[in-house]
N, C-alpha and C positions, 0 to 999 in steps of 0.2 A: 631556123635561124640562118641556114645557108644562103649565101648574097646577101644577106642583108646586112655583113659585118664585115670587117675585114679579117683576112688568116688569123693574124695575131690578136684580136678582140676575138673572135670565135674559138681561138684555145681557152681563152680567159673564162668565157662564159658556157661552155659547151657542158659544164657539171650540172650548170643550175637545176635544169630540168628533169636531169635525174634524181638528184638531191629532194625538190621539192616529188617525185613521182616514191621516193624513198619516204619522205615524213607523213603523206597522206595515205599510200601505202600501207606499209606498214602499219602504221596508227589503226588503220581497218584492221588488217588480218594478221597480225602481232609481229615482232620483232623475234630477230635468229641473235644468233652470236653473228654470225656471216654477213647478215644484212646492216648492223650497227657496225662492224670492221670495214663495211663498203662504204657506208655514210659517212666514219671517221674520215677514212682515206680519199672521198671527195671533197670532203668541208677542207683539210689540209690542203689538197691541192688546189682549190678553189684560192683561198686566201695567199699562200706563196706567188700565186702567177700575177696576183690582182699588184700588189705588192711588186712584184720585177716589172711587172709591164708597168703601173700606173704610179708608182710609187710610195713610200708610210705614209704620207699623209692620206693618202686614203683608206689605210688601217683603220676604220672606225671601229667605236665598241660594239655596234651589232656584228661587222663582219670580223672582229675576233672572237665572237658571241660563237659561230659556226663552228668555231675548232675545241668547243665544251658541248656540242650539243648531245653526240654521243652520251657522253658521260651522264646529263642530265634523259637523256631515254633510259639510261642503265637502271637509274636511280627511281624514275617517275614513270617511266612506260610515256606512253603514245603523249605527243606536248602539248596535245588539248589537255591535258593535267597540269602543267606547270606554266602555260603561257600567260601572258599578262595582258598583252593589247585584246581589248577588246575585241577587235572584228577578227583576231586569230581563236579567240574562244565562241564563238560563235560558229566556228564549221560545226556542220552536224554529223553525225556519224552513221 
């Protein structure tokens, strides 16, 4: 993502990738305590900064969906268990 955003959209967005290299991850070769406290604490700051740079209205319910998702790996393990959209049940493992 380097150049192709600006400084302050690339704080904004520079979790994503981890995040999602976190759910696919993991989801393969299982979840820690450590790794779900990592997840936590990306999804958090993910959403905070969306929020000061871009504003609530862009709070939507997926991206406060982010700051439970911990909680629902806690509960469900890897979220090819608990996801709902179609094409996210469809990764294969």
């Amino acid at each position: 993502m380097e150049g192709l955003l600006p400084a302050e959209d690339y704080e904004v967005w520079a979790a994503i990738p981890r995040i999602v290299e976190l759910i696919f991850n993991c989801g393969r070769n299982g979840w820690t305590t450590e790794t779900i406290a990592h997840l936590k604490a990306l999804s958090w700051r993910h959403c905070i900064l969306v929020e000061e740079r871009y504003g609530p209205s862009e709070c939507v319910i997926t991206l406060h969906s982010l700051t439970h998702l911990h909680e629902d790996i806690t509960r469900f393990s890897s979220p090819d268990n608990f996801w709902c959209f179609q094409f996210e049940k469809a990764v294969e493992r």
